[in-house]
C-alpha positions as CSV (number, residue, x, y, z in Angstrom):
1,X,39.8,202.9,160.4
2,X,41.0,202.3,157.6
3,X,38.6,200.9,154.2
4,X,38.6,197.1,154.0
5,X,40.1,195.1,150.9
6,X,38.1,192.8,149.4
7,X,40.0,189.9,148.3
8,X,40.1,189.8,144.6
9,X,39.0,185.9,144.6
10,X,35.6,186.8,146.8
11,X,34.5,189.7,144.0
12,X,35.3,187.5,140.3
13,X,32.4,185.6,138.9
14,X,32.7,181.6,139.4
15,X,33.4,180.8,135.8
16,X,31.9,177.3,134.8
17,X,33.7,174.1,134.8
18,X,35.7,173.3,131.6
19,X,34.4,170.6,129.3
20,X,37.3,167.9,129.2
21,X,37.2,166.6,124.8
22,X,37.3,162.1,125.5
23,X,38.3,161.7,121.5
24,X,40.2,162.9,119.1
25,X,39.1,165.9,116.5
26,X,36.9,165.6,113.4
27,X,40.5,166.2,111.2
28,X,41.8,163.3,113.0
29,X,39.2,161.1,112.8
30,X,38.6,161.6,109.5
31,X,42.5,160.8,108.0
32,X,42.3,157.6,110.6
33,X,38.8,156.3,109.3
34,X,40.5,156.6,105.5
35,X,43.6,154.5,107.0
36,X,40.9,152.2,108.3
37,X,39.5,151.3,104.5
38,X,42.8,150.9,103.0
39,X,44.1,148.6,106.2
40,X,40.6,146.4,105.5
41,X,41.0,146.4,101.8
42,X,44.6,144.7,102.1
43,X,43.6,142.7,104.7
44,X,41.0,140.9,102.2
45,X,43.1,140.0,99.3
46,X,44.0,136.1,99.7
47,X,48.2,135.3,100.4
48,X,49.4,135.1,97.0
49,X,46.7,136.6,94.6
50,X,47.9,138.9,91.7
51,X,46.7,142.0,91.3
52,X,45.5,142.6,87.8
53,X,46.4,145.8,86.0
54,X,44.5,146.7,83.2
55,X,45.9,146.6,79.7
56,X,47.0,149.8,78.2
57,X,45.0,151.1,75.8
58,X,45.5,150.6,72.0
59,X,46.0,153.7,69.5
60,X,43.4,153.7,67.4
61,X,45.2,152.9,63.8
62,X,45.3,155.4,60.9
63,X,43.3,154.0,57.9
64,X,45.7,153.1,55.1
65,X,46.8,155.2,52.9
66,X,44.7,155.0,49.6
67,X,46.8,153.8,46.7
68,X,46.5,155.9,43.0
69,X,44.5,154.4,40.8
70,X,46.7,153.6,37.3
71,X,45.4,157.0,34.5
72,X,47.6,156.8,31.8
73,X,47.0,155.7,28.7
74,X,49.6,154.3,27.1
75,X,50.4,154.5,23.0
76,X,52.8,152.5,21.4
77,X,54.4,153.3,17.8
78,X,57.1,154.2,15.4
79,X,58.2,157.6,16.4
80,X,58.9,158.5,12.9
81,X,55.8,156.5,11.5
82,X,53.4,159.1,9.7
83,X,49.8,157.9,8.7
84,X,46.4,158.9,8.1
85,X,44.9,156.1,10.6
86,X,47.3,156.5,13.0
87,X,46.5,160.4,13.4
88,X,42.9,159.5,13.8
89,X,43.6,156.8,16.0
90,X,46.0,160.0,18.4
91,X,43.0,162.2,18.0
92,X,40.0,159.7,18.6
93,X,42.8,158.6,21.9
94,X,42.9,162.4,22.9
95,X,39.5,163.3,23.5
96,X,38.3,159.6,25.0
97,X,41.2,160.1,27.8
98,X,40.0,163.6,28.4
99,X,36.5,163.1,28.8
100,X,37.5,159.8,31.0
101,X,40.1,162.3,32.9
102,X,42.9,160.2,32.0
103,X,46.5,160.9,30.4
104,X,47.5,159.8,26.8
105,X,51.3,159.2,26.9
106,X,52.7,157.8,23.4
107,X,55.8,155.9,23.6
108,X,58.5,154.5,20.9
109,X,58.6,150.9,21.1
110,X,62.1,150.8,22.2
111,X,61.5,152.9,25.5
112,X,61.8,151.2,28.5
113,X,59.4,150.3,30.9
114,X,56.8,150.7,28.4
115,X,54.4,149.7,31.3
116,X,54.4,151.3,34.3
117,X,52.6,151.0,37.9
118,X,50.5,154.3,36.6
119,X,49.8,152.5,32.8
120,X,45.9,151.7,32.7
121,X,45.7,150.5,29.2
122,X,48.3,149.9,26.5
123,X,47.4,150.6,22.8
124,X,50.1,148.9,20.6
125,X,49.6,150.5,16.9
126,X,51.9,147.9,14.7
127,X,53.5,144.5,15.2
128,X,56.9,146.5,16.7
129,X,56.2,145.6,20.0
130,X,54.8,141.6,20.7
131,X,51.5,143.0,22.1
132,X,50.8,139.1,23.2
133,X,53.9,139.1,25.4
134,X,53.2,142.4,27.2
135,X,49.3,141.1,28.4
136,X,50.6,138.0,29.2
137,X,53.7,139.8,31.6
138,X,51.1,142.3,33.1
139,X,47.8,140.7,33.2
140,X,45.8,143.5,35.4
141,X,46.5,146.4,32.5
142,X,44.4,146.0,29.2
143,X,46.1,145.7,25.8
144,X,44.7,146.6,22.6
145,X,46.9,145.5,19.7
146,X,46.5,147.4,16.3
147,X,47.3,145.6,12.6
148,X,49.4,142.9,14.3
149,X,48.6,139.5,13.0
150,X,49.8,136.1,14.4
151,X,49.3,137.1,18.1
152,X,48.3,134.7,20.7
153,X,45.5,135.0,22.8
154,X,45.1,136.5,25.8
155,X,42.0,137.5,28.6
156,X,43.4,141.2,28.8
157,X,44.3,141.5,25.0
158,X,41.8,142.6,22.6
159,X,42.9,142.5,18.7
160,X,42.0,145.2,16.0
161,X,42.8,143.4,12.5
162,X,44.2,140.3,13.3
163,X,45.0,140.4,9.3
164,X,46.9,143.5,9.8
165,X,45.4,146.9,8.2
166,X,43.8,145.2,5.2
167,X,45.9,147.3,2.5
168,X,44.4,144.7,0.3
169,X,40.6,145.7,1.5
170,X,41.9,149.6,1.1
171,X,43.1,148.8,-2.3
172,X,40.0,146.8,-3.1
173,X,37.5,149.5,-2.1
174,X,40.0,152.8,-4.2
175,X,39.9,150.6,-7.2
176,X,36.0,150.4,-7.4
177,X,35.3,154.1,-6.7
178,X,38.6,154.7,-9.7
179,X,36.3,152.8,-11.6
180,X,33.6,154.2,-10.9
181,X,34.2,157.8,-11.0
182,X,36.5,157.4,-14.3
183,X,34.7,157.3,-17.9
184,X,36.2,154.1,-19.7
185,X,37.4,152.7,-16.8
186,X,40.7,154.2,-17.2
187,X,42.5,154.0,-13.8
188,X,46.0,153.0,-12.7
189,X,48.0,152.0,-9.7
190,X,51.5,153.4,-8.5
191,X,53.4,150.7,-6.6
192,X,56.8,151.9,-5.6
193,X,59.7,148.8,-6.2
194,X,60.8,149.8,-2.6
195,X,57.7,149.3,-0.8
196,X,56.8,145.7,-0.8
197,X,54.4,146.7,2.1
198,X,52.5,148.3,-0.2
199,X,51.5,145.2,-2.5
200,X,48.3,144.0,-1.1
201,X,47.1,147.4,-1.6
202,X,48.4,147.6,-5.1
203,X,46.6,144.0,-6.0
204,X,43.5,144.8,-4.4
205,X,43.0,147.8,-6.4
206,X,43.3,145.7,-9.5
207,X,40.6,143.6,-8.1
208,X,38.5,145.8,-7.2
209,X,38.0,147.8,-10.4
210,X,37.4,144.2,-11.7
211,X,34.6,143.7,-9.2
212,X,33.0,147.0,-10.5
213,X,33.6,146.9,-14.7
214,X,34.6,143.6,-15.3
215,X,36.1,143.2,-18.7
216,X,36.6,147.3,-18.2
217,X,36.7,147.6,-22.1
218,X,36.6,151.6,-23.2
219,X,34.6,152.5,-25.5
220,X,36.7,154.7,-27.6
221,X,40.4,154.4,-28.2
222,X,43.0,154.0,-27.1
223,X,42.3,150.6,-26.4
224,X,44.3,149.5,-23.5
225,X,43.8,147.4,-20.8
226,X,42.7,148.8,-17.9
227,X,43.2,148.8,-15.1
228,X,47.1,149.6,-15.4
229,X,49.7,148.8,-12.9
230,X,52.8,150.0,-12.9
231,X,56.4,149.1,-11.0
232,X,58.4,152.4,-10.3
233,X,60.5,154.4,-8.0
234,X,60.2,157.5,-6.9
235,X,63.2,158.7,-8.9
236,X,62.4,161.8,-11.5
237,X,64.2,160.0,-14.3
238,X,62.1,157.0,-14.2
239,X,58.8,158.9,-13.5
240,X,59.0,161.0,-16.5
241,X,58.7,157.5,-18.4
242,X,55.7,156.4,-16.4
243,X,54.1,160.2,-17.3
244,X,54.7,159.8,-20.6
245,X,52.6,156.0,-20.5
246,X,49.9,157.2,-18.1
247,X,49.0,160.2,-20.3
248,X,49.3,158.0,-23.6
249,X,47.3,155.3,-22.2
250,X,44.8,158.1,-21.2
251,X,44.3,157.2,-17.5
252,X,42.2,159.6,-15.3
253,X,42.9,158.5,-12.2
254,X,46.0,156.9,-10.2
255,X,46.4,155.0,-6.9
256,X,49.8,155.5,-5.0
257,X,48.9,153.1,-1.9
258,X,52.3,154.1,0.2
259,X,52.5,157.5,1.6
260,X,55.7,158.6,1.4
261,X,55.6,157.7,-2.4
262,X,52.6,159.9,-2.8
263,X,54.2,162.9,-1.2
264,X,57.0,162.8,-3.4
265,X,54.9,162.1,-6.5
266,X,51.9,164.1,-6.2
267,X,53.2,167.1,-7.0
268,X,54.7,166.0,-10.5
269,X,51.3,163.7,-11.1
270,X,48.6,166.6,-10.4
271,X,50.7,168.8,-12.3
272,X,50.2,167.0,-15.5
273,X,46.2,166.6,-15.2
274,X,46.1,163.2,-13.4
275,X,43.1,162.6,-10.5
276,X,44.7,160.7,-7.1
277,X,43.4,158.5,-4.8
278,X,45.5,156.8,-1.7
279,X,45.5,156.2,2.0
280,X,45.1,160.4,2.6
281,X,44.8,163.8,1.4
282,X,48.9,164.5,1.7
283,X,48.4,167.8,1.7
284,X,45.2,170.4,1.6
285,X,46.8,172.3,-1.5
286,X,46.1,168.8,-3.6
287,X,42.4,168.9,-2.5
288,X,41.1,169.8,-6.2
289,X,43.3,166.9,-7.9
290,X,42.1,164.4,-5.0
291,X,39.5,161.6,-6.1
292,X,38.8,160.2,-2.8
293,X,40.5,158.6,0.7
294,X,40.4,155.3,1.7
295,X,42.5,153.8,4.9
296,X,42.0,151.4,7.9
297,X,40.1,153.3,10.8
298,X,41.3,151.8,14.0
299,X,40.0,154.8,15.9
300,X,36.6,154.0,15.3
301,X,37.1,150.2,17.0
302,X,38.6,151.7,20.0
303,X,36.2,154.1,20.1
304,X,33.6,151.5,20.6
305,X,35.7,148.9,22.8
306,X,36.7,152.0,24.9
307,X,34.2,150.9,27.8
308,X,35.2,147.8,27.7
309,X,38.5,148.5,27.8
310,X,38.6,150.4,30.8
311,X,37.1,148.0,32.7
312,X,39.5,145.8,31.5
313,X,37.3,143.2,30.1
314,X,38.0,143.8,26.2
315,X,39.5,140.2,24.7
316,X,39.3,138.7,21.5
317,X,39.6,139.9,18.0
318,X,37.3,142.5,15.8
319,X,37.9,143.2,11.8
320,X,39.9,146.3,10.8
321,X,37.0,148.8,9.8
322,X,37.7,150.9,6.6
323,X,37.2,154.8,6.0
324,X,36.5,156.8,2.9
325,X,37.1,160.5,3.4
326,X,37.9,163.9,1.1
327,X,35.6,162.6,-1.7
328,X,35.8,164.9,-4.6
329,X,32.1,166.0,-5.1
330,X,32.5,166.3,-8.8
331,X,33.4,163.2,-9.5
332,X,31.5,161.2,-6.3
333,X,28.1,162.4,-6.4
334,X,25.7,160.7,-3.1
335,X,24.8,158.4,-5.2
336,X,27.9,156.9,-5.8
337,X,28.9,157.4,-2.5
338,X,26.4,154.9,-1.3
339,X,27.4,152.6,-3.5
340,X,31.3,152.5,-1.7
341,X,29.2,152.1,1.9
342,X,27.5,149.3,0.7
343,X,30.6,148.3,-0.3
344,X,32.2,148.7,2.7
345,X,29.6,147.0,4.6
346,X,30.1,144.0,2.5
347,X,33.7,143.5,2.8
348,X,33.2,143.7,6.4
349,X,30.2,141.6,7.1
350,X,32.5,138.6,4.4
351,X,29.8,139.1,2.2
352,X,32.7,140.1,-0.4
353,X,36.5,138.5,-0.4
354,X,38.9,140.7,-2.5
355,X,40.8,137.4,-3.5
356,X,44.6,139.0,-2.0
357,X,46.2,137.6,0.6
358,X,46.1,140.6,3.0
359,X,49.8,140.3,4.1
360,X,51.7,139.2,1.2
361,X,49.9,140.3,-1.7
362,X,49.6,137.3,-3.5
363,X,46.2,136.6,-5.6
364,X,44.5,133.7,-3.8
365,X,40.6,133.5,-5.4
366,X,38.0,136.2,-6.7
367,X,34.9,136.0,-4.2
368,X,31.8,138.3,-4.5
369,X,28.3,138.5,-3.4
């Protein structure tokens, strides 16, 4: 007979009953429990509430830009104007702007703007330029006006020699060391008929050899009275007179207050014998015919204002100081020398008057002390 199928249904293994999933899966239940929050969330803001939104935030600002601080220093004067003082004054100006790491810019009174947003402090050298009106226009840059009377005041203007340069003080002081240093007294003043600027000089030296000899009587012929001034120009057919007296009259020494004069007469002077004195040395070659220099020294009043200055506090007035330079050893020993600082000291401390009206020349009263 033949074999027997099994049925394949009796053979197979019962297989266990499936397990039916009631909820949904973790992905699901997950994105709906997020829906969940943000439902509740909207459902707890109040009808009509305004949602704030945070301001947006600020750049932080960049600091200001710092602003230069003014560095130049500012000199005002003649272009053309040549002087003794005022190349001490450029020097002395020079080394105090370097050392205080400014710039020295020098300027002709005519230039314009004189004062700038980078000017620090204005040096006026002269009464050119009204040194009042350019404080009193720019009141946060310090002025320093030089040998320029009649200015007003000011709290950022400081005054060097509110009586000008004192020709009559350098005058004064060249006529006692003529004096002095010449045997009989025999001394003599140049002033040129075109230089009226040059008077108070010329009259102070005549009162200042008084100061030192008095009467000034020589000893010995030829009896003239000294001190000697004489009016000339600086034309050779009129100085060949004044030779001819000077060398007659036996003079040793002669004062030529102007400058310019006493570069064109030097030459002709020191070639016939004759000792000079004046504001400067005009030139080095001359050095063995000079007596002695005597001029206004500004530089050294800046030169002790200068830290006032800067901070711009310097107001007010100070005296023109004097200098004596290129004193001829043979003729100024120490001795003597210390007799013209004394000198000096008096004239500035009023302890001495030369009796000259410092601007105009004219004699006004014979003081000492």
């Amino acid at each position: 007979m033949p074999p027997r199928l099994l049925r394949p249904h009796l053979w197979r293994k019962k297989s266990s009953p499936a397990t039916v999933r009631t909820g949904p899966t973790p992905r699901v239940a997950i994105a709906l429990g997020a829906l969940s929050f943000v439902a509740a969330l909207l459902a707890c803001q109040a009808p009509g509430s305004v949602t704030v939104t945070p301001p947006p935030s600020t750049p932080t600002p960049l600091p200001p830009t710092p602003t230069a601080t003014p560095d130049v220093i500012l000199l005002i004067r003649e272009e053309d104007l040549s002087d003794a003082s005022l190349e001490d004054l450029v020097n002395t100006l020079q080394t105090l702007s370097g050392e205080s790491g400014l710039r020295l810019e020098q300027a002709a009174p005519s230039a314009a703007p004189l004062v700038t947003p980078a000017t620090r402090l204005v040096i006026s050298y002269g009464s050119e330029v009204d040194a009042s009106l350019l404080a009193r226009d720019h009141p946060g840059v310090q002025v320093i006006a030089i040998g320029a009377p009649g200015l007003e005041t000011a709290p950022n203007l400081l005054v060097i020699g509110p009586k000008g340069f004192r020709g009559d003080q350098q005058g004064f002081v060249a006529g006692y060391a003529a004096a002095l240093a010449i045997p009989g007294f025999r001394v003599a003043v140049l002033s040129p008929q075109d230089r009226p600027q040059a008077l108070p000089a010329a009259a102070g030296f005549l009162q200042g050899a008084v100061f030192y000899c008095g009467l000034c009587n020589p000893a010995r012929p030829p009896f003239v009275e000294y001190p000697m001034q004489l009016s000339t120009s600086t034309q050779e057919s009129e100085m060949a007179a004044v030779v001819s007296t000077l060398q007659t009259a036996e003079v040793g020494a002669v004062y030529i207050p102007d400058r310019a004069a006493l570069q064109e007469l030097a030459p002709l002077l020191t070639n016939e014998g004759l000792l000079l004195l004046g504001p400067g040395l005009p030139d080095k070659s001359l050095q063995p015919s000079w007596l002695v220099s005597v001029r206004a020294d500004p530089a050294s009043a800046v030169r002790s204002a200068w830290p006032e200055a800067l901070a711009g506090r310097a107001s007010g007035s100070r005296a023109m100081p004097l200098h004596i330079a290129d004193a001829h050893p043979d003729w100024l020993s120490p001795g003597k020398l210390a007799l013209l600082d004394s000198l000096l000291q008096a004239l500035a401390q009023g302890e001495v008057d030369t009796g000259v009206d410092p601007l105009t020349g004219q004699l006004e009263n014979v003081g000492g002390g």
